[in-house]
C-alpha positions as CSV (number, residue, x, y, z in Angstrom):
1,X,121.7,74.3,114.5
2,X,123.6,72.2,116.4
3,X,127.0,71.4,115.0
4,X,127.0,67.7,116.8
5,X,123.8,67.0,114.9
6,X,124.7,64.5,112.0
7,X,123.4,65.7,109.0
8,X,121.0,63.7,106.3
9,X,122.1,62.8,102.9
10,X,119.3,64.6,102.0
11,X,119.9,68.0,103.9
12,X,123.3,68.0,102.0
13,X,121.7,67.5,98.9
14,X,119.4,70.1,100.1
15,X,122.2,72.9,100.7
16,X,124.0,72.2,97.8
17,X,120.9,73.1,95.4
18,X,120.2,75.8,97.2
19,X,123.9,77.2,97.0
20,X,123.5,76.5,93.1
21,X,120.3,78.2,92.7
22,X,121.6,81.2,94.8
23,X,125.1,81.3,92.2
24,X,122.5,81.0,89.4
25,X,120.1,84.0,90.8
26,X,123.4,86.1,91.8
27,X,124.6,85.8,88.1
28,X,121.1,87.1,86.3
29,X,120.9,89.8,89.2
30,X,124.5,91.1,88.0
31,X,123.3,90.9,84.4
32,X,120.3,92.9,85.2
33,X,121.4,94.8,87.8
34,X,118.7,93.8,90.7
35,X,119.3,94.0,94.1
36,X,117.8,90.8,95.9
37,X,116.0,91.6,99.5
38,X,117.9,89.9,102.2
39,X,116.1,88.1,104.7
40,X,117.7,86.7,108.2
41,X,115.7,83.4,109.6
42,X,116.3,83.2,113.5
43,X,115.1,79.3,113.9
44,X,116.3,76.7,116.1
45,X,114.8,73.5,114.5
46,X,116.4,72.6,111.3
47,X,114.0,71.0,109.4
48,X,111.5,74.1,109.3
49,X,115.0,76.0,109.0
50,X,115.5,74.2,105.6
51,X,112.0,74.4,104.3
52,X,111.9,78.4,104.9
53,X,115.6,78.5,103.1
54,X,114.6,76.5,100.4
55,X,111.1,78.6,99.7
56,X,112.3,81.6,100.2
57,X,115.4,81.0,97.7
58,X,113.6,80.0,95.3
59,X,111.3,83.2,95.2
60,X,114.9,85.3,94.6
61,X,115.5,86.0,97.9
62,X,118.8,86.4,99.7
63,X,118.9,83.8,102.9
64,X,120.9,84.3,106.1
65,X,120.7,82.0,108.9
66,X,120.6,82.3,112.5
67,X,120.0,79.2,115.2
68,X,119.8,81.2,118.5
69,X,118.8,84.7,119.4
70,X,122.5,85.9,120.5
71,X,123.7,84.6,116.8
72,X,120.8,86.3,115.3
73,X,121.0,89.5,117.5
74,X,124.8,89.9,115.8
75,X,123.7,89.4,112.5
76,X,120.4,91.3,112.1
77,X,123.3,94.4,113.6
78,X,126.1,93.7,110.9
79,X,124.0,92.8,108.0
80,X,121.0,94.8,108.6
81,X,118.5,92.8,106.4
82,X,115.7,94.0,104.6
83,X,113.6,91.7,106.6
84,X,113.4,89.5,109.5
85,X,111.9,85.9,110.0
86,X,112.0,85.0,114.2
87,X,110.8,82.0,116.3
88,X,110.0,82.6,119.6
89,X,110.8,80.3,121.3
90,X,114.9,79.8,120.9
91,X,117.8,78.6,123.1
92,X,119.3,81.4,124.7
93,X,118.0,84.6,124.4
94,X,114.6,84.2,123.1
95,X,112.5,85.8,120.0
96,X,110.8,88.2,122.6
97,X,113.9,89.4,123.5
98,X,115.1,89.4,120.0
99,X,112.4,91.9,119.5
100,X,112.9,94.0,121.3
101,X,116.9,94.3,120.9
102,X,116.2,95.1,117.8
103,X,113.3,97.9,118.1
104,X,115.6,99.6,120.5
105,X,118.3,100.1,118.2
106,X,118.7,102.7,116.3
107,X,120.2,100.9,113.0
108,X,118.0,98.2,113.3
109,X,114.0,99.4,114.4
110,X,112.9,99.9,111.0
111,X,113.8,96.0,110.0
112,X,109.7,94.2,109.3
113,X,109.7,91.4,112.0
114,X,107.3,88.5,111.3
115,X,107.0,86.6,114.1
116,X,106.7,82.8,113.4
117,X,106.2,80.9,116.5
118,X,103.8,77.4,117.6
119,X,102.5,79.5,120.6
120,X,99.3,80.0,119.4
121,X,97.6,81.8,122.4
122,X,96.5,85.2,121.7
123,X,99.0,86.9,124.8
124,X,101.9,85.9,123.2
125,X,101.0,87.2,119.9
126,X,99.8,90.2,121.2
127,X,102.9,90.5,123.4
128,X,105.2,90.3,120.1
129,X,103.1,93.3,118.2
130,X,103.4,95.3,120.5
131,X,106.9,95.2,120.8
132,X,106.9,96.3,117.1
133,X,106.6,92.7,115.3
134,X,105.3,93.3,112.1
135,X,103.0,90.0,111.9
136,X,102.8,86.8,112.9
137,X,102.7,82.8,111.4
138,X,101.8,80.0,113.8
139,X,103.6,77.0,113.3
140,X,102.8,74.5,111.2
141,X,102.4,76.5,108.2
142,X,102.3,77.0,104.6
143,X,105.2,77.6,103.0
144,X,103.0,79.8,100.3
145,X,101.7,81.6,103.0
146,X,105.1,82.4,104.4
147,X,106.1,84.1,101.2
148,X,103.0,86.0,100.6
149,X,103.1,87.3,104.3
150,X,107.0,88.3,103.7
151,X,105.8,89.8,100.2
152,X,103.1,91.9,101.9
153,X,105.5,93.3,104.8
154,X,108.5,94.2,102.5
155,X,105.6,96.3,100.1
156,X,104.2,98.1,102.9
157,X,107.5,99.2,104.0
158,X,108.7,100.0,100.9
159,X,106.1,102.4,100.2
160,X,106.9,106.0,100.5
161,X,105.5,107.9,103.6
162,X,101.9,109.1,103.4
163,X,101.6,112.4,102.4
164,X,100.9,115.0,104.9
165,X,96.7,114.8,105.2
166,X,94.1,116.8,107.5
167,X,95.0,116.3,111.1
168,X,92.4,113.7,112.6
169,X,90.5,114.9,116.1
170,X,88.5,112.7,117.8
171,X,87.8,112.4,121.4
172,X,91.0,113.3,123.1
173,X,92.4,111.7,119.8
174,X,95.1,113.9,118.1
175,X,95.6,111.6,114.9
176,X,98.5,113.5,112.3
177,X,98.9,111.3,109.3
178,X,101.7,112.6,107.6
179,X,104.2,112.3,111.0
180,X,102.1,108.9,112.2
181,X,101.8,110.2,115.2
182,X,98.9,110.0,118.0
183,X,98.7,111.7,121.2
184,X,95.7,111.1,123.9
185,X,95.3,114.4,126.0
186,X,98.4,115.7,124.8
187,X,100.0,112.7,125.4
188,X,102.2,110.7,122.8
189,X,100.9,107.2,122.4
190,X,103.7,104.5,120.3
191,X,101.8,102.4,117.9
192,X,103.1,100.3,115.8
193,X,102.4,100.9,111.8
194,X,99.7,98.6,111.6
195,X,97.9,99.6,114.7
196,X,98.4,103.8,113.6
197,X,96.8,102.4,110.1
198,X,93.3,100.7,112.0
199,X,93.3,104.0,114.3
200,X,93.4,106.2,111.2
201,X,90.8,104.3,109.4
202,X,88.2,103.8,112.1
203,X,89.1,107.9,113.2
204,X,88.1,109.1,109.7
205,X,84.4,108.0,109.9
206,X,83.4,107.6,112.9
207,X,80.4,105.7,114.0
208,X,81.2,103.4,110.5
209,X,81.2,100.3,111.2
210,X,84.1,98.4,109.2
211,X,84.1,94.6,108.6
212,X,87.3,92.4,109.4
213,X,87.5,92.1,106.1
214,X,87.5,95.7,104.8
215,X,89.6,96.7,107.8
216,X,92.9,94.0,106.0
217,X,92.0,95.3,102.7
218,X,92.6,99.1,103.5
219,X,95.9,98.2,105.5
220,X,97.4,95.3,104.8
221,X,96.4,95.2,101.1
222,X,94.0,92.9,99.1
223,X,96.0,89.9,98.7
224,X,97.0,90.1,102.3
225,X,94.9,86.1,103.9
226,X,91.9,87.8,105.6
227,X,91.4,85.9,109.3
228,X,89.2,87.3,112.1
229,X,92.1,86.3,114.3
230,X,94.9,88.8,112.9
231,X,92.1,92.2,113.3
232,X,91.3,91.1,116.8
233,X,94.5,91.0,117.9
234,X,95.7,94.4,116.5
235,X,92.1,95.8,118.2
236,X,93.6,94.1,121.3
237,X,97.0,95.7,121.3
238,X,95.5,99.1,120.3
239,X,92.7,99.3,123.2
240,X,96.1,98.2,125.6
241,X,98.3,101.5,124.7
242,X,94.9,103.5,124.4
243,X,94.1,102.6,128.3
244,X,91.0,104.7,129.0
245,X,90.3,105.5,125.7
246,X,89.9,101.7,124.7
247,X,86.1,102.7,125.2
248,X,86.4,104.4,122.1
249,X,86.7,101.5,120.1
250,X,83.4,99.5,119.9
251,X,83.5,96.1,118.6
252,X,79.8,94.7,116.1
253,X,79.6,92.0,116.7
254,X,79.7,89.6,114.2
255,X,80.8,92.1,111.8
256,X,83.5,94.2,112.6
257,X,84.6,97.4,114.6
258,X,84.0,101.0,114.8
259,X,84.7,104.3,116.8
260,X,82.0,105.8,118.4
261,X,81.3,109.1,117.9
């Protein structure tokens, strides 16, 4: 946020609840001994800046608070949060960029990145997954929706590895569960863990055809919102890194996806 911006009455108002409630929460989490998830917000404009803040507070979580992608870049590195809100489109060094800082370093590649951004086209999403994003909001949004989107990211990378499982062959698919790993005629192919999770699933049965909507049940999770838009474009990014082997993955249409066999 700009420093020369003069502040509302109301934004003041606004900061000093939200320093209360967080004194309040910090209190009962010493009592009880609960560790609060920290989340950084890397966000430019200051209204949606506040409105994320104030949500996110008041579902117990720890804020921190970043108006350009050089700021944010420092503190995602020094305080390492649990998870990561980032704009894309930021003064400086933008929310790409931001990215993929991050998924190159070592201390901070395992941080869940949700993308939340007003470029709505499909490239740019697509763009930001594959560099490891976690998900994606398009601006305006719901502030429920926020949280429930955060909620869903922190569980599925809180959950403990998958057990080792029966190595999946397919194709020239060489699918091993228990290291998430995937080579293509020998060769290692990066996916992120939500693209490795629609691989797995289509791999298992092939010729299956799943719908959109049991493809987010059995990885995102049941209460993650179900849209046609969020399964395409992890297809998309997936048929990308598979190059040839994109052929594979055959899309019903109106219905869903499957894997030939």
């Amino acid at each position: 946020m700009d420093p020369s911006r003069p502040r509302r009455r109301g934004s003041l108002f606004e900061d000093f609840a939200l320093r209360k409630r967080v004194r309040t929460s910090d209190r009962r989490g010493n009592r009880q001994a609960v560790k609060r998830e920290t989340v950084l917000i890397i966000e430019d404009e200051e209204d949606i800046l506040e409105v994320m803040t104030y949500n996110l507070v008041k579902n117990g979580y720890r804020v921190l608070a970043a108006s350009d992608g050089e700021e944010g870049l420092k503190r995602a590195k020094t305080e390492v949060p649990d998870a990561l809100l980032l704009d894309l489109m930021l003064p400086g060094v933008g929310g790409l960029d931001v990215c993929r800082a991050l998924k190159q370093d070592p201390r901070t590649q395992t941080i869940p990145i949700l993308m939340v951004t007003a470029r709505a086209e499909e490239a740019d999403i697509v763009v930001g997954l594959e560099l490891g994003a976690d998900d994606y909001i398009t601006k305006p949004f719901s502030p429920r929706v926020l949280v429930a989107r955060l909620r869903a990211v922190l569980r599925r990378h809180s959950q403990p590895p998958e057990s080792p499982g029966a190595t999946v062959r397919v194709h020239d698919l060489v699918i091993h569960p228990g290291r998430r790993e995937v080579t293509l005629g020998g060769r290692p192919i990066p996916l992120t863990f939500t693209e490795f999770s629609l691989l797995h699933l289509l791999a298992r049965k092939p010729g299956w055809v799943f719908t959109r909507g049991q493809i987010v049940d059995a990885i995102r999770g049941e209460d993650y919102p179900v849209t046609d838009r969020s399964v395409d474009v992890h297809v998309t990014g997936l048929r990308r890194k598979l190059g040839a082997g994109a052929q594979w993955i055959e899309t019903v249409r109106g219905v869903g996806y499957r894997l030939k066999e």
